[in-house]
VEXNUMI-741849 format. One line per 8 residues: number of its first residue (from 0); their letters; for each residue x, y, z of C-alpha. Coordinates in pm, 1 decimal. Layout:
<nodes>
NUM> A> X,Y,Z  ...
</nodes>
This chain:
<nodes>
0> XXXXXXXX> 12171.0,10510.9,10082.7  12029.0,10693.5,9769.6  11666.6,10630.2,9633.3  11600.1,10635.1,9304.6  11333.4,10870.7,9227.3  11273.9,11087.5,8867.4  11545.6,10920.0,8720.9  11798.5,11022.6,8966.8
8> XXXXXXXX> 11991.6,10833.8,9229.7  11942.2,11127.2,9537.4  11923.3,11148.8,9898.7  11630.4,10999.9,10100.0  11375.9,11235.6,10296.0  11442.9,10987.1,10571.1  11237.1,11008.0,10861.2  11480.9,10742.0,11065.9
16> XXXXXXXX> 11709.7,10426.8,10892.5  11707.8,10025.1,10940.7  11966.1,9803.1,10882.7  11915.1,9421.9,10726.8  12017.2,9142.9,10907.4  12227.9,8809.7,10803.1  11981.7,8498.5,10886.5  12277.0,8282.7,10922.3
24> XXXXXXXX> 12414.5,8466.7,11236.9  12118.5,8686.3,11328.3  12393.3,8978.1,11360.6  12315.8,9335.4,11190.6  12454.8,9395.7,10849.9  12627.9,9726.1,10806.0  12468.8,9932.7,10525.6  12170.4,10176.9,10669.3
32> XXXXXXXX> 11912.6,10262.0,10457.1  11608.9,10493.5,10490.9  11251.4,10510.9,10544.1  11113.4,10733.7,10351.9  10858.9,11023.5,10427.6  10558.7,11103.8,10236.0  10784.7,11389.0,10022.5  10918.0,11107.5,9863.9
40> XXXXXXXX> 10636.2,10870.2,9798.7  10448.3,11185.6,9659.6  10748.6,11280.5,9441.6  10741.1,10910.0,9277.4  10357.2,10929.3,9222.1  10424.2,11245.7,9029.5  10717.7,11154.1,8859.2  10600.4,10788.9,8727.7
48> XXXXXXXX> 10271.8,10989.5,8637.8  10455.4,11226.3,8396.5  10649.2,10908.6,8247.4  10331.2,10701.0,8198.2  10170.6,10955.3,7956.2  10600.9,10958.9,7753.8  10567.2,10598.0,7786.5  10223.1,10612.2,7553.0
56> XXXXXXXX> 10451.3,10729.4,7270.7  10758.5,10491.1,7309.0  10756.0,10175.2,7034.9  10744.0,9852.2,7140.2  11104.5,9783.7,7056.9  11195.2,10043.4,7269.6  11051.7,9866.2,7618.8  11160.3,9520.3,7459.6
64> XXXXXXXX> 11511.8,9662.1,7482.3  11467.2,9823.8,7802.6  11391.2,9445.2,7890.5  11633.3,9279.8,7759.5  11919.2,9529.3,7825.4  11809.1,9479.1,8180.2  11841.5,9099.5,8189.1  12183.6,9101.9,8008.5
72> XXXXXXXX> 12302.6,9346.3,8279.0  12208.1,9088.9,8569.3  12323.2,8837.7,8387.0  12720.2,8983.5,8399.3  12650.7,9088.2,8780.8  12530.2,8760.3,8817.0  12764.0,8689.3,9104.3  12794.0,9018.4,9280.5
80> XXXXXXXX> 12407.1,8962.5,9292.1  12400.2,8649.9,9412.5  12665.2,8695.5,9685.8  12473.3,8992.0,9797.1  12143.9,8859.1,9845.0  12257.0,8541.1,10009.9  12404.9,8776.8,10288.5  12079.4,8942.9,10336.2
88> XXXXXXXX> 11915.7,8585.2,10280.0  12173.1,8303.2,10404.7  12029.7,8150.7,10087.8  12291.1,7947.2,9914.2  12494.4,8141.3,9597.7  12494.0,7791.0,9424.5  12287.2,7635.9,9319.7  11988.2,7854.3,9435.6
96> XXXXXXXX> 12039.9,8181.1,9373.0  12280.7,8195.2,9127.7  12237.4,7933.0,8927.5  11859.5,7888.0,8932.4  11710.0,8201.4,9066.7  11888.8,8467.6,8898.1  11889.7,8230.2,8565.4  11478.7,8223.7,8637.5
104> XXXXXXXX> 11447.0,8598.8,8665.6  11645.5,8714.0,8361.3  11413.1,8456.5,8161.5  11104.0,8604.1,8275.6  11279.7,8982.1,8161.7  11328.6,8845.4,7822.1  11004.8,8680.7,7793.1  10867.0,8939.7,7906.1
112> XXXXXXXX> 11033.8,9140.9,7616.5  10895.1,8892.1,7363.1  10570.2,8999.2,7505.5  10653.3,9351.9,7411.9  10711.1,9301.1,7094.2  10479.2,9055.3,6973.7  10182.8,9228.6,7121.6  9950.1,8929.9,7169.5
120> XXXXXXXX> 9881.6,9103.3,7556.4  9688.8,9391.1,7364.3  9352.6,9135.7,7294.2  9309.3,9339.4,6989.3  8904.0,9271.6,6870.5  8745.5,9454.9,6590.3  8384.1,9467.0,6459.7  8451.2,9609.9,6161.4
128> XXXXXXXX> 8041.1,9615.8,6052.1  7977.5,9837.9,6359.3  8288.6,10032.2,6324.1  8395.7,9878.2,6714.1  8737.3,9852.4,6799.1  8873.0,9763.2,7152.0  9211.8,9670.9,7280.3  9420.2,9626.7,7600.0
136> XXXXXXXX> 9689.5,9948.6,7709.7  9864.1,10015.3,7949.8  9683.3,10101.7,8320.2  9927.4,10387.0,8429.3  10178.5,10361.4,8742.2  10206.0,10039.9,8883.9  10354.6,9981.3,9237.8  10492.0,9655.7,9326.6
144> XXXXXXXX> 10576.8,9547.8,9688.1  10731.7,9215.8,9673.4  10802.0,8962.6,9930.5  11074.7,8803.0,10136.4  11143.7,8490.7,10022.5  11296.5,8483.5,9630.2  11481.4,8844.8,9640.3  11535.3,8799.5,9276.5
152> XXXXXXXX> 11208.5,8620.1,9079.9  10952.5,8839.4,9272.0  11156.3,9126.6,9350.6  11001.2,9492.1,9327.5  11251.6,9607.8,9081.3  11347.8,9272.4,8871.8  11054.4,8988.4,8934.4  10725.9,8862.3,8810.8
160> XXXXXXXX> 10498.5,9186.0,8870.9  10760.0,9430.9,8740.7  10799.2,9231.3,8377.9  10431.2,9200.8,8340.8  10383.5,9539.6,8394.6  10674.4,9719.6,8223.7  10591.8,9488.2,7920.3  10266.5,9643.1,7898.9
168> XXXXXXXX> 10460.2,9996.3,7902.1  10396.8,10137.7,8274.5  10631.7,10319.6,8489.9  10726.4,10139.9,8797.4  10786.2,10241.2,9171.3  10913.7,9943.9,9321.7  10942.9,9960.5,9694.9  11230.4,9720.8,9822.8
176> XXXXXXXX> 11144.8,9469.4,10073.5  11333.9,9542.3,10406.4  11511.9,9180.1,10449.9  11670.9,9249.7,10142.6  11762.3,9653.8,10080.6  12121.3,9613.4,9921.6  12028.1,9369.2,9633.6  11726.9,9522.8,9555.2
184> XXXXXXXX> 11952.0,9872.0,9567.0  12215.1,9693.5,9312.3  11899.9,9575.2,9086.6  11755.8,9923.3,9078.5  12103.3,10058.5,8995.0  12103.1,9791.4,8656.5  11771.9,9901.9,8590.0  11793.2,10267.4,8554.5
192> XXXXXXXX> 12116.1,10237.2,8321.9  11908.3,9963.0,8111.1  11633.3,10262.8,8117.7  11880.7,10597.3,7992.4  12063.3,10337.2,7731.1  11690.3,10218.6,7569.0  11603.8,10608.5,7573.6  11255.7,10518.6,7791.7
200> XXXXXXXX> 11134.5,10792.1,8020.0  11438.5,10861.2,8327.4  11125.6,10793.7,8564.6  11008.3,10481.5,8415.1  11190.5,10251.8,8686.0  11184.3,10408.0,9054.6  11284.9,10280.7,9394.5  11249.0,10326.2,9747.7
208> XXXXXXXX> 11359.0,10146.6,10011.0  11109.5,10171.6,10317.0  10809.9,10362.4,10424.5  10573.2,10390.7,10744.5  10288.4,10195.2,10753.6  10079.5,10504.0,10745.1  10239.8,10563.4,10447.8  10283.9,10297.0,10264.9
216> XXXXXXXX> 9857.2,10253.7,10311.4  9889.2,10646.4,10177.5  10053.7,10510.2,9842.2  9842.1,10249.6,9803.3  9525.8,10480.7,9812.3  9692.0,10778.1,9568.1  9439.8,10827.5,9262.6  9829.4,10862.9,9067.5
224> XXXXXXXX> 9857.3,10475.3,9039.3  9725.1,10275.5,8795.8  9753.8,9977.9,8981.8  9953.0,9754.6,9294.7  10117.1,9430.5,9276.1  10177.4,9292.7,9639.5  10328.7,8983.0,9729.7  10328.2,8917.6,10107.9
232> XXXXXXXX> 10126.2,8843.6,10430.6  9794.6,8813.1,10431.2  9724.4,9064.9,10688.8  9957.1,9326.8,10534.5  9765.4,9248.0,10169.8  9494.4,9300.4,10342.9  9518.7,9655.0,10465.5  9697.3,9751.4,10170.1
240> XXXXXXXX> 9407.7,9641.4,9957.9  9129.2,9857.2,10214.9  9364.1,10128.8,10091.3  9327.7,10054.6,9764.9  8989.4,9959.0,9725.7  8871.3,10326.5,9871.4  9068.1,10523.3,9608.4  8946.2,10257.1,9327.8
248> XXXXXXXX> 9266.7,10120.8,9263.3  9324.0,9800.6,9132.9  9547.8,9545.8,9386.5  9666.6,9204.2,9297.3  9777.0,9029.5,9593.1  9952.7,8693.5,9644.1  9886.5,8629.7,10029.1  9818.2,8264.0,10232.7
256> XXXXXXXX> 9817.1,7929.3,10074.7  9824.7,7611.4,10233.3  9885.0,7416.7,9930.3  9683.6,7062.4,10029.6  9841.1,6756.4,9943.1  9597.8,6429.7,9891.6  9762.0,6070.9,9890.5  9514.6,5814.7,9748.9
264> XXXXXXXX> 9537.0,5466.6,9950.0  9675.5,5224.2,9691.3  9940.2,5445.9,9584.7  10068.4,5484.7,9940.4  10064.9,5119.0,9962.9  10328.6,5121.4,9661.1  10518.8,5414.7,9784.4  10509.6,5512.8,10124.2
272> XXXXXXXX> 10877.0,5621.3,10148.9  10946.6,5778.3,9777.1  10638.2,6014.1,9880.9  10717.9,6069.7,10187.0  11090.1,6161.7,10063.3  10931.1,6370.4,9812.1  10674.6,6575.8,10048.3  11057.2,6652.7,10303.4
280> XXXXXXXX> 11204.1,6755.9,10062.5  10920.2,7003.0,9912.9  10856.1,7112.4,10254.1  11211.3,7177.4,10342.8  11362.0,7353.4,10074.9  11421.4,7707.5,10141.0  11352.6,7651.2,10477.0  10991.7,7578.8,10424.4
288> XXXXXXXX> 10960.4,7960.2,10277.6  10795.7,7862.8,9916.8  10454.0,8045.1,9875.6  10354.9,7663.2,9720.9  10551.8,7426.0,9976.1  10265.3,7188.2,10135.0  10095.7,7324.7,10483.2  9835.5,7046.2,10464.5
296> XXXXXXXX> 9883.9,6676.0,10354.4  9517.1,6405.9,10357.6  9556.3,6080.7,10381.7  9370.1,5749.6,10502.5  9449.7,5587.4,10837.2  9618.7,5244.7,10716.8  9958.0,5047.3,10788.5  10122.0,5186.6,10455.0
304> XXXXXXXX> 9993.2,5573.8,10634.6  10203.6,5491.9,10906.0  10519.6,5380.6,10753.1  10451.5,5713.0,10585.7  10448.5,5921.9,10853.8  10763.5,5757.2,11051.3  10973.2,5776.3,10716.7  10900.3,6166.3,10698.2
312> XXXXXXXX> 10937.7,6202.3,11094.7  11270.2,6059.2,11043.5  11420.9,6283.0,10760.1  11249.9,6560.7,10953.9  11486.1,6428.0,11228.8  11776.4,6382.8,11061.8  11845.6,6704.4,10895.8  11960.6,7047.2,10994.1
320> XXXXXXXX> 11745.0,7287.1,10911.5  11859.5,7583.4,10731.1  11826.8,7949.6,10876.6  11469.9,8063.1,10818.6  11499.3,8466.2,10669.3  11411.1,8670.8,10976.9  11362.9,8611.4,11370.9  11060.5,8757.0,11290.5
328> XXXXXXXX> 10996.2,8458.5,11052.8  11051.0,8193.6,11285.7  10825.9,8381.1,11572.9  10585.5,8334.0,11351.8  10615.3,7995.5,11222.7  10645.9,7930.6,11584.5  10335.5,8096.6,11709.1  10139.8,7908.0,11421.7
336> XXXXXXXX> 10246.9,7597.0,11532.6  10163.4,7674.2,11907.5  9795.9,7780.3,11796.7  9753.2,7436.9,11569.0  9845.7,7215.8,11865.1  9656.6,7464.6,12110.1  9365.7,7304.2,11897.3  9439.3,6977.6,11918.9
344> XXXXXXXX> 9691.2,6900.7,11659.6  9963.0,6632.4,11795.1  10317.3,6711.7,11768.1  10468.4,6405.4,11611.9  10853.0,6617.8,11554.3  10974.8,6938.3,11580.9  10789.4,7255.5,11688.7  11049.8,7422.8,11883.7
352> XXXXXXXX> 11352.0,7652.0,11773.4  11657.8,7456.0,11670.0  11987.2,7481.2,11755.4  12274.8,7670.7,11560.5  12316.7,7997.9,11448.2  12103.9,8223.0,11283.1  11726.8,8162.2,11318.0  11679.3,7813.1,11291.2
360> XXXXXXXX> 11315.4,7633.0,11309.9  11311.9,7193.5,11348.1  11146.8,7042.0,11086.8  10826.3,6992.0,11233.9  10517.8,6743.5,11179.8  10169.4,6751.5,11252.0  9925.3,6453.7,11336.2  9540.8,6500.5,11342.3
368> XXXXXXXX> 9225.2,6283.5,11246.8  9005.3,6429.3,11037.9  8676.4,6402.5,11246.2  8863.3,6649.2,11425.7  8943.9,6860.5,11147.1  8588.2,6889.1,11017.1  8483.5,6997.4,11321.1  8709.7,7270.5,11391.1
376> XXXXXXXX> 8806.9,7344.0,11013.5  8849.6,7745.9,11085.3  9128.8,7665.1,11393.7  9330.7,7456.4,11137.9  9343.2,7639.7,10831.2  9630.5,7855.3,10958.8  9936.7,7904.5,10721.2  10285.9,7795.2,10952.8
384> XXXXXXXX> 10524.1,7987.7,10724.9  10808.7,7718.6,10684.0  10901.6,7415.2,10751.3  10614.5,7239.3,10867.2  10367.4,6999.9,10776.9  10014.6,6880.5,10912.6  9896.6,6510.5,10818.7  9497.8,6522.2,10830.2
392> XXXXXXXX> 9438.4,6125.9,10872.4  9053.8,6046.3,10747.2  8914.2,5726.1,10868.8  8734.9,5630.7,10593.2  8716.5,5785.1,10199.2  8359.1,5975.6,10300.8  8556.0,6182.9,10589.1  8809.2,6200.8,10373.7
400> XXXXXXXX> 8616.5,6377.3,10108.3  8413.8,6615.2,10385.0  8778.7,6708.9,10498.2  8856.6,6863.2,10184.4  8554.6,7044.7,10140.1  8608.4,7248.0,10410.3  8922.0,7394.1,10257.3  8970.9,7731.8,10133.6
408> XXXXXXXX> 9114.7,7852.9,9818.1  9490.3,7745.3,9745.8  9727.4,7837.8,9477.5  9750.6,7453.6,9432.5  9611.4,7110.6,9486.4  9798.5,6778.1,9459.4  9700.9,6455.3,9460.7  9901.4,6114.8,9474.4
416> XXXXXXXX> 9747.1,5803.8,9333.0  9848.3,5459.6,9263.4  9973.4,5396.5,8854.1  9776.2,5088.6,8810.2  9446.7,5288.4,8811.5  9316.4,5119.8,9148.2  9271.1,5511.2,9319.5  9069.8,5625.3,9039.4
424> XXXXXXXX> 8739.8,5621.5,9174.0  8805.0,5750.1,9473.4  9063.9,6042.9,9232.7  8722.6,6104.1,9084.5  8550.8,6244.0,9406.8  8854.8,6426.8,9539.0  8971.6,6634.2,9213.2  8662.4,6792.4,9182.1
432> XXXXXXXX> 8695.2,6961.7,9510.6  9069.2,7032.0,9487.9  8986.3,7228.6,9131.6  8728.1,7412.5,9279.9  8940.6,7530.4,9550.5  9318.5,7580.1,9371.2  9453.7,7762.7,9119.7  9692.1,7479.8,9004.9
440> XXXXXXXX> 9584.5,7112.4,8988.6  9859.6,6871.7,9005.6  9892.0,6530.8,8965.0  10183.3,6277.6,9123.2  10396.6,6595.0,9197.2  10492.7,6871.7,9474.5  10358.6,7173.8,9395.9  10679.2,7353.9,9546.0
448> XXXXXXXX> 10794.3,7445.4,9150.7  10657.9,7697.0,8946.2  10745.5,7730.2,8567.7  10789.8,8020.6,8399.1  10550.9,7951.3,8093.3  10214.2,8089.3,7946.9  10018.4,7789.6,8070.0  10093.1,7852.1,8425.2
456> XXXXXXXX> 9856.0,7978.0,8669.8  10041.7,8121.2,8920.0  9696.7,8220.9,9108.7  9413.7,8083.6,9302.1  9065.0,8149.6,9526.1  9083.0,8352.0,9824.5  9276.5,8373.4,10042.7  9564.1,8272.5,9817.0
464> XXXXXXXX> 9523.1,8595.1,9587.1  9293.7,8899.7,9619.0  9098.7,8763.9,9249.8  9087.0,8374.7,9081.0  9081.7,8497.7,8754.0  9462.1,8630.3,8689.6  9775.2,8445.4,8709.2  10115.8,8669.3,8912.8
472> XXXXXXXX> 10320.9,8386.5,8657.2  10352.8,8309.5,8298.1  10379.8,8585.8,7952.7  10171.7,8734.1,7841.3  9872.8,8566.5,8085.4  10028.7,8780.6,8377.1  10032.4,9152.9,8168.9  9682.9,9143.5,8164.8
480> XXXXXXXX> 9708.5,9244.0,8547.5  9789.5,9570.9,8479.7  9631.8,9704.1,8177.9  9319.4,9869.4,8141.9  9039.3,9754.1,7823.3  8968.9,10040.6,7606.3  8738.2,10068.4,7345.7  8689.6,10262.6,7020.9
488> XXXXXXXX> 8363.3,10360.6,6849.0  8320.1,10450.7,6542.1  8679.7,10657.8,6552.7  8798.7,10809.2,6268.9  9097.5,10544.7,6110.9  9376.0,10795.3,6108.1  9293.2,10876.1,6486.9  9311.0,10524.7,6586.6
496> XXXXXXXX> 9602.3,10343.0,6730.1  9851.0,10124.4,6446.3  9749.4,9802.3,6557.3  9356.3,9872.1,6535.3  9345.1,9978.0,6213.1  9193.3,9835.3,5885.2  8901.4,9588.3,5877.9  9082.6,9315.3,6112.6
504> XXX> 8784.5,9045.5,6208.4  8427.7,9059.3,6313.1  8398.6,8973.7,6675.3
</nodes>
């Protein structure tokens, strides 16, 4: 297969090829696609260089197009899309990729297109009495690396980090994720049209499909980029942001989050099975494989706990779980769960492979009191990527609340309370510590969805993201990511940009 590189579909300089596999037999797909040397990571760097100093001098309309020219193209491919990623994925054409996915990701485009246009990302401030102008613009080359799991809403070429940052008019390399080559190949091929038709730089959108690790830490590090958006494992972000850090360049990395749960006691007295209905099916949808699907749940010991834990043990039980993404995946998952009850965790379900085809994972629970939590917080704090659950059962509210304080940074909290106000004092002492340590507080709901709106904070504390103060979801919050503050002193009006002229405001 072709990469796209200085606005031209050409061969690879392929060093050797891989091939995707289907998750819902585990057999090879048949398309081979390359890894690319360094010749053609070095070509992108200088190509989306040259385009990020065009792109300087293109109008707003002009990437707002781009945008929405883009979305409107995936929107009438919307099923060849969709049946191509769910072979890669073995997720389901409808309703989740199709019909909510592809729907979510096109919406994001023209937001982010709205964003273009209305300029609001810019921060425009003037000080008019000291002549002081500054502004957000764009950062230069941005590389995104996205993950796995939603091969359209965080994809390298179509999702999250590649709105924000063509809205804020920089040239993308987007380097394809290797579960999921072909879609991201038919994306890129949208894409580039949707670039030559809104008459953008031909290098402003580029793709390639796979590099060396050697390389791909090479890319990171190039003084070229402006900045990375990575979406992924927490080792890999990692390394890549080692890389990154040495040459200066800014990273913003999504990595671990174990997402805690809290159920308050009254509440579970009142509803024991609708929560424990809603926490299956949060932690079973998609497989297990949301970035916000519970890895942790609190709760104190008490009849109405129990009931809890039996209900979910028995939907766990009586569903067939759906083919995780990759055998690599599941060894993983698997491996996470064999260290947790290495360290005392009780299996209650699951924790082995399950049968049928493709790779398969049981729905699995975890039982532990929380005395011995606290005092082995470090061996329990491991992410099990999919569909698994640990209960953390305190014996009384004070373990409860040491418990949670030993947690580390999420991308959300959650806590379940009764609706006659009888948790609240005990809400009082436990949301403190879940805002400290999440980017997203949430109240009487799974955190598993995450809305596409300015108010979201799709972010968090360490390890969940590389930095607590930016947001990978949500226009214009998420542009700010990859622009760069610039400031203007006592510059000459006619040499200053449009949008900082005249007196504006003090500030």
């Amino acid at each position: 297969m072709d990469v796209l590189i200085d606005g031209a579909w050409r061969a690879a300089d392929a060093e050797s090829e891989f091939y995707a596999e289907s998750p819902a037999t585990g057999e090879r797909l048949d398309r081979a696609f390359p890894v690319s040397r360094w010749n053609d990571c070095d070509a992108a760097l200088t190509a989306a260089a040259d385009a990020a100093v065009e792109l300087e001098k293109a109008a707003p309309e002009q990437i707002a197009d781009f945008l929405e020219l883009y979305a409107a193209a995936l929107d009438a491919s919307a099923e060849k899309l969709a049946q191509a990623a769910h072979e890669e994925t073995a997720l389901a054409v409808s309703p989740r990729l199709k019909d909510v996915e592809l729907p979510r990701t096109t919406d994001q485009l023209r937001q982010a297109a709205r964003a273009a246009r209305e300029q609001s990302w810019r921060q425009v401030r003037i000080d008019a009495q000291r002549n002081i102008r500054s502004c957000r613009g764009p950062i230069g080359p941005v590389l995104v690396m996205g993950p796995n799991n939603f091969p359209f809403a965080y994809n390298a070429v179509s999702g999250g980090d590649f709105a924000a940052a063509m809205a804020a008019g920089n040239p993308v390399i987007g380097k394809a994720h290797p579960l999921h080559p072909y879609t991201t190949m038919l994306l890129a091929q949208e894409a580039h049209k949707a670039v030559l038709a809104s008459g953008l730089p031909p290098a402003t959108v580029q793709m390639i499909y796979h590099v060396s690790v050697e390389n791909g830490l090479k890319l990171a590090g190039d003084p070229r980029l402006g900045a990375i958006g990575f979406t992924g494992s927490k080792g890999a972000g990692l390394e890549l942001k080692r890389a990154a850090d040495a040459a200066g360049n800014p990273i913003y990395l999504e990595m671990s989050s174990l997402n805690p749960v809290v159920f308050l006691p009254h509440g579970m007295e009142e509803h024991a099975g609708q929560w424990a209905n809603q926490l299956a099916e949060s932690c079973t949808a998609g497989a297990g494989q949301f970035c916000t699907r519970p890895n942790l749940v609190f709760l104190l010991g008490s009849g109405a706990a129990e009931k809890f834990l039996q209900e979910l043990k028995g939907i766990f039980e009586g569903r067939t779980p759906a083919p995780m993404l990759s055998g690599a995946g599941r060894e993983r998952l698997h491996a996470s769960v064999r260290a947790l009850r290495k360290a005392g965790a009780e299996c209650v379900t699951g924790g082995e492979f399950a049968p049928g085809s493709g790779y398969r994972y049981a729905g699995t629970l975890l039982r532990l009191p929380a005395e011995r939590f606290i005092a082995g917080a470090r061996e329990f704090l491991r992410e099990a990527f999919g569909n698994e659950v640990m209960a953390v059962v305190a014996a009384n509210e004070a373990e409860l609340v040491e418990a949670l304080e030993l947690l580390e940074g999420s991308l959300t909290g959650s806590i379940y309370s009764s609706e006659s106000g009888s948790d609240e004092a005990l809400c009082e002492q436990v949301a403190p510590i879940l805002r400290r340590k999440a980017g997203r507080l949430l109240n009487d709901k799974m955190p598993t969805g995450v809305a596409v709106t300015a108010a979201m904070n799709h972010g968090g504390p360490y390890p969940a993201t590389g930095h607590p103060g930016f947001t990978a979801v949500g226009l214009p919050p998420a542009i700010e990511r990859f622009t760069a503050l610039r400031c203007y002193d006592n510059v000459r009006e006619h040499r200053l940009p449009a949008f900082l002229r005249g007196s504006g405001t003090a500030g």
